[in-house]
N, C-alpha and C positions, 0 to 999 in steps of 0.2 A: 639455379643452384650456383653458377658462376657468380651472376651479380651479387648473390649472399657472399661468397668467397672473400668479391673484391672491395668489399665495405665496410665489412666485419672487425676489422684490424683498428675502424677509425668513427664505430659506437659502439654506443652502450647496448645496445639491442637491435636483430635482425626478426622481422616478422615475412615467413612467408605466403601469400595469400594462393592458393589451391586450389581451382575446379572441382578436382577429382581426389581417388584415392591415391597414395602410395606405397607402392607394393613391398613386402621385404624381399631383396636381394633380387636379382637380375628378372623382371619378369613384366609382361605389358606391360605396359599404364595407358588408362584412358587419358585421348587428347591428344597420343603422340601418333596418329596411326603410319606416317612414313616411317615408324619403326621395324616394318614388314620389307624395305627395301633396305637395298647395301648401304653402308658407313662406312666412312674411316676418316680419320685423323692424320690433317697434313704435317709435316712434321714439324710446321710454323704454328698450327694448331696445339699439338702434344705438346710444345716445348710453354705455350703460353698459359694450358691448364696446370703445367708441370711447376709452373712460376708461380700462380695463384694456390696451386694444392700440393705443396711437392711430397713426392713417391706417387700420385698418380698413377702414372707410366709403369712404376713396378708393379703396384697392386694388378693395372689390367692383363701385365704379361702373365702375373702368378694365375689367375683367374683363367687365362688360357688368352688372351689376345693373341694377334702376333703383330711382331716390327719387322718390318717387310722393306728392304733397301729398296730404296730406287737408283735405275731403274734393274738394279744386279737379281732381284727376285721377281721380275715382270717379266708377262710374256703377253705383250702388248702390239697390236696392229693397229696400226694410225694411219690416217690419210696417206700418209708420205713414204707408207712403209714400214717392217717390222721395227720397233727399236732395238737395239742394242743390249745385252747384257755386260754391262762394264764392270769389270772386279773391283772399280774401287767406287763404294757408295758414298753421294755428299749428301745423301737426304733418304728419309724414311717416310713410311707413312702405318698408322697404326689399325688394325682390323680386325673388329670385333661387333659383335650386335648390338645394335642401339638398345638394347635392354640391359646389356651388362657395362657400358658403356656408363648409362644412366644409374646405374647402380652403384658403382666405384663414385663414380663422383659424388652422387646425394649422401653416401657413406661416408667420406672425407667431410663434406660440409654441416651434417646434419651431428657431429661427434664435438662440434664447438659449442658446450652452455649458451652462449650467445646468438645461436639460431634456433629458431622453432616456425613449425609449420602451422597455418591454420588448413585444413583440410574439409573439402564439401563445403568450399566459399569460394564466392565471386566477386570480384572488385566491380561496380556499377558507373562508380561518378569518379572524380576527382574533389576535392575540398580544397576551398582557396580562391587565389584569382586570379588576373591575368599576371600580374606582378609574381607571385610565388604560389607553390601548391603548398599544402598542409598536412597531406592527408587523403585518405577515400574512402569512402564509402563501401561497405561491404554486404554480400544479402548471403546469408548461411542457407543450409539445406531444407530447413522449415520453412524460410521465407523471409525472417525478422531481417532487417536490416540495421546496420549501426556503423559506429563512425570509428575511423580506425585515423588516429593523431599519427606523422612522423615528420621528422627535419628534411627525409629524402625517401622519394618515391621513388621506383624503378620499373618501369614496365619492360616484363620480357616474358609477353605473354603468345611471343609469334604471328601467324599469318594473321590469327584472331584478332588480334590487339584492335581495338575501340580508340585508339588515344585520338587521329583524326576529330571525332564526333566529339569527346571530353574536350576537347583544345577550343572547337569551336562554340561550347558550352560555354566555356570563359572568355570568348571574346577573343582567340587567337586565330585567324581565318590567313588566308595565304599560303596553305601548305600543298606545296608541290610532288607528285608523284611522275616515275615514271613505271613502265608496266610492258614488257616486251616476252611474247609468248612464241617458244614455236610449237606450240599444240604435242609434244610429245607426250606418250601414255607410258606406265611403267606396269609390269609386270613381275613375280618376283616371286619364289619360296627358296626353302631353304633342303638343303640332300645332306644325307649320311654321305661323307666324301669316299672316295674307293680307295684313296692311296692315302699315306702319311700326311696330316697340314702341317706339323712342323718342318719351316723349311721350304714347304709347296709355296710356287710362286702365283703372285694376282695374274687373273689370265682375263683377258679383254680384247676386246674390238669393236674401235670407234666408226662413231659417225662419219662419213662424206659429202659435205654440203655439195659438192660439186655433180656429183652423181645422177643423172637426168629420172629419178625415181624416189620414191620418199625414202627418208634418213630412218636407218635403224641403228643399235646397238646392243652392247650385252658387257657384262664381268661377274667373273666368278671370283670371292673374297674368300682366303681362308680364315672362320670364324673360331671360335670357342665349340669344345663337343664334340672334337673331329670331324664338323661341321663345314660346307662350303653354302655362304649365302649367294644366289645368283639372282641377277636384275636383267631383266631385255628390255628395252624403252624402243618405242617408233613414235613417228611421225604420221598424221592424218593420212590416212591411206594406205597406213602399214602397221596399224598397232596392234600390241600384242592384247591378247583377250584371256580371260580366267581359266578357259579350259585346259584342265591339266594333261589331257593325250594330244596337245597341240602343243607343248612348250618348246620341248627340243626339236619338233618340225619347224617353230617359228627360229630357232636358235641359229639352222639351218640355213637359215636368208638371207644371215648376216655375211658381210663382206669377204669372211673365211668360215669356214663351219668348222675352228678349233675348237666353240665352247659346246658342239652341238654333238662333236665324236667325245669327249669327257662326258657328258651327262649321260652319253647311251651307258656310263658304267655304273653310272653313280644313282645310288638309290632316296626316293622322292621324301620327303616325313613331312611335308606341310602340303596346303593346298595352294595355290597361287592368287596371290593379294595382286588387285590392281588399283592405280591411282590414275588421273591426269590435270592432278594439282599441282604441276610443273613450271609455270611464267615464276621470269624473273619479276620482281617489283622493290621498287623502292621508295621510302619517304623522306624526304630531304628536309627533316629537320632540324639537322645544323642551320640551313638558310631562314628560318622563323626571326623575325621579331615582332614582338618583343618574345622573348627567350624566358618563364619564369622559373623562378629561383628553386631548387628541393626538387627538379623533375626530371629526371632522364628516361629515355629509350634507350632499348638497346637489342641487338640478336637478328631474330625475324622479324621484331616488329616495328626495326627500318627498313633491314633490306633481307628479301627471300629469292634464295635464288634455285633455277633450273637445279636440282641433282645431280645431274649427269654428270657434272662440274666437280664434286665431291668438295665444296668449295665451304658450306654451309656452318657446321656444329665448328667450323677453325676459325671463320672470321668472326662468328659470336663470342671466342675464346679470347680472342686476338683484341675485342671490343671491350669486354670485362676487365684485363689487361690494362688499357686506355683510361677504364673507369675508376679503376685501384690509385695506377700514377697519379692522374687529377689532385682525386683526396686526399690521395698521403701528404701535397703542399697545406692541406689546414683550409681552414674555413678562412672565404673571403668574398667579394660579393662578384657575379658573374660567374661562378665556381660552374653549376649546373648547366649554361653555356659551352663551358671551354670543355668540362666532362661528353656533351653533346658531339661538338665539330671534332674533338678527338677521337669518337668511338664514329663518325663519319669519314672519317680520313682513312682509319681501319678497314673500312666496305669498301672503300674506291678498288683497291688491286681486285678484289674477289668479283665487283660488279663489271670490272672491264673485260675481267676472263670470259665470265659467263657471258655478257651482251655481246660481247666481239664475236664470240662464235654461232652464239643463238643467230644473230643477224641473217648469219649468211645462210641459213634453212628456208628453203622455199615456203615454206608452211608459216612462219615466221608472222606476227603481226605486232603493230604497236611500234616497229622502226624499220626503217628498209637501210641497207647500207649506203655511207655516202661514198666522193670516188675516193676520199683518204680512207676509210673504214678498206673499201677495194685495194689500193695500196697495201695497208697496214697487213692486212690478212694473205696479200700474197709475200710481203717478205715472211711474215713467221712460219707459213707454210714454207719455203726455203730454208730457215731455220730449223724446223722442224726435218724438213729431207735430211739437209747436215749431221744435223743430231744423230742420224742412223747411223754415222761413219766417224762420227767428231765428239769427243769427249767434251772439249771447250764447249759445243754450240749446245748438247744433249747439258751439261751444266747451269748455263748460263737459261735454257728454259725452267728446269727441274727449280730450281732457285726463285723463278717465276711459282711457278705451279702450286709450290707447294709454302706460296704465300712468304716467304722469307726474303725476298724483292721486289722492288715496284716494277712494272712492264716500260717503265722506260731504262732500266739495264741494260733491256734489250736491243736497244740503240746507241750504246757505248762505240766507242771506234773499233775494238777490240773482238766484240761479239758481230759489229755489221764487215769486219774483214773475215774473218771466221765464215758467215755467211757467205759472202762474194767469193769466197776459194773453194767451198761446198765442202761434201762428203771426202773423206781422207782416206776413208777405207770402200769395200764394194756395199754395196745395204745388202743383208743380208733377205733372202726366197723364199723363207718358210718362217713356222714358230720356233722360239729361241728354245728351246729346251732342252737342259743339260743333259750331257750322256747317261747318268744316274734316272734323271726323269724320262728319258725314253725307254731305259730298261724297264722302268713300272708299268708305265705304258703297253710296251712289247706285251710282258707279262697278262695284264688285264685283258688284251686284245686274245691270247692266245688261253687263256680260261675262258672267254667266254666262245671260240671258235666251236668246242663239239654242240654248243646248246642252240647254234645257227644253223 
């Protein structure tokens, strides 16, 4: 739907090609199945669909999203320690279910005359050659197959994507992958929340590579519905499993049991979806040549990364973005190239988030850290202690994080003095939770005391 958004402006017609069905208004869709686990939109994400579709952002708040400051409504446990709740936010992040999520947007896109859907079709081949594509081939739901003409093809068909095997159909061979897994599993439903989500902050707690024991995690998002979506993710050896009288004992394991004393309040409404379709992977097709003309990638089906990250639906946004700028110069020749390395320059910040950290999990395969990767990893971890106590350093990440700077900021004189002078204030011993939210708390605890 994005890449419709960002092309639309510069023809005459957008055709989209469909698997499946889709739904009206917020609801499955076959194809998406990580739409069972948490989302959100970085605010480098929001701000780039906000570009391609503007009111986005309103529609999903009206709809019930929320816009969640960072890190002023988090109550977040990191390696390094609790973060900070700082009054003044430089960045957001947006959280809502990948179903309504997927809804607001196809809604925005699909209200232009100039897009339509083909639906119960699958694109087979490419048309064309190594020079330029044309075109692809498509096989509807009976079977028939037929040939579908256009000046620009776009695949953004995810982890799925075939383009690999199409590329090497026309004679384009040399395509590089990389593919770095740390075997984490997710598990995941969603609870009638116990207290108010407007306002209630993301409550989380991360992984520990350093930890002599497998890595787990967990976040609970406030959704639409007065809804909290919650994810637990482990590591080979600790992963979380379907069965639902085991969620909140597994909750339990994690590094603090904050999200495991909230769900004893909170009541269950789905069953628990698991996945462990989790490796980063990427395809390095900006580096191809020969590069033909009419053909872009873009989304997940260059680069898919680990979850946990939350890194994923912002750099596909962020990609579309890249893809719009391009053609707004006009047709020229190399067009579909420069479109290429553009929406790859785009995945660099999000693949270095993600590989940098996946690395250093024991479980980890497909790269081992080298001793700069070791370096790198213990100054951000510095960075990150800082952060607890330091507005500049807690900035100068979030800025990172939430995709709106490249990871070499982080190396500015400014952010590595910052560093070297540490924490400013004491890190704070417990979860950050305001006096307001403790009295809920209190409250909850103290209703359910005669039924214990």
């Amino acid at each position: 739907m994005l890449a419709a958004a960002a092309v639309k402006e510069h023809v005459d017609s957008v055709e989209i090609v469909e698997a499946h069905e889709l739904p009206e208004g917020p609801a499955p869709r076959t194809g998406v199945p990580q739409a069972v686990h948490i989302h959100f939109l970085q605010s480098g994400g929001a701000e780039a669909i906000e570009t391609l579709l503007p009111g986005t952002t309103g529609l999903l708040l009206a709809a019930g999203a929320h816009r969640v400051p960072v890190t002023t409504n988090m109550v977040i446990h990191s390696p390094e320690g609790w973060y900070r709740r700082w009054k003044r936010a430089t960045h957001y992040v947006i959280t809502a279910s990948r179903d309504l999520t997927d809804s607001v947007v196809r809604g925005q896109v699909l209200k232009d005359p100039r897009v339509g859907v083909r639906t119960h079709t699958r694109a087979v081949a490419l048309l064309g050659d190594r020079r330029r594509v044309t075109g692809v081939r498509v096989r509807g739901a009976d079977g028939t197959e037929r040939e579908l003409r256009a000046d620009l093809v776009v695949d953004a068909s995810g982890r799925a994507s075939r383009m690999p095997r199409w590329l090497a159909e026309l004679g384009i061979t040399g395509l590089t992958e990389d593919h770095v897994d740390s075997g984490l599993a997710y598990a995941s439903r969603f609870f009638r929340a116990p207290v108010p989500t407007t306002g209630w902050p993301v409550v989380a707690v991360q992984a520990d590579p350093r930890l002599p024991r497998p890595a787990n995690a967990g976040g609970i998002l406030p959704v639409e519905g007065d809804r909290w979506h919650v994810s637990l993710m482990g590591a080979p050896g600790a992963h979380p499993t379907a069965d639902p009288d085991a969620f909140e004992a597994y909750a339990r394991t994690l590094r603090h049991p904050v999200m495991a004393d909230l769900l004893k309040h909170a009541e269950p409404l789905t069953d628990v979806s698991v996945t462990h379709s989790t490796a980063n992977r990427r395809h390095h097709y900006e580096r191809l040549t020969p590069w033909p003309e009419g053909l872009v990638v873009l989304g997940d089906a260059v680069a898919a990364f680990n979850p946990l990250h939350g890194q994923g639906m912002s750099a596909a946004a962020q990609g579309a973005v890249a893809l719009r700028d391009v053609y707004a110069a006009g047709p020229a020749p190399g067009l579909a190239r420069r479109a290429q390395r553009a929406i790859g320059t785009c995945v660099d910040t999000a693949w270095t988030l993600a590989v940098g950290t996946d690395i250093h999990f024991r479980t980890t395969t497909g790269r081992t850290p080298t001793v700069a990767d070791r370096l790198l990893h213990r100054y951000v971890s510095r960075l990150s202690r800082t952060a607890t106590g330091s507005f500049h350093a807690a900035t100068a990440l979030t800025d990172v994080l939430t995709l709106q700077a490249t990871p070499a900021s982080l190396v500015r004189p400014g952010v590595l003095l910052t560093a070297l002078v540490g924490p400013l204030r004491p890190r704070p011993d417990r979860p950050q939770f305001t006096p307001a939210e403790r009295r809920l708390l209190r409250d909850l605890q103290e209703a359910d005391g005669p039924a214990r």
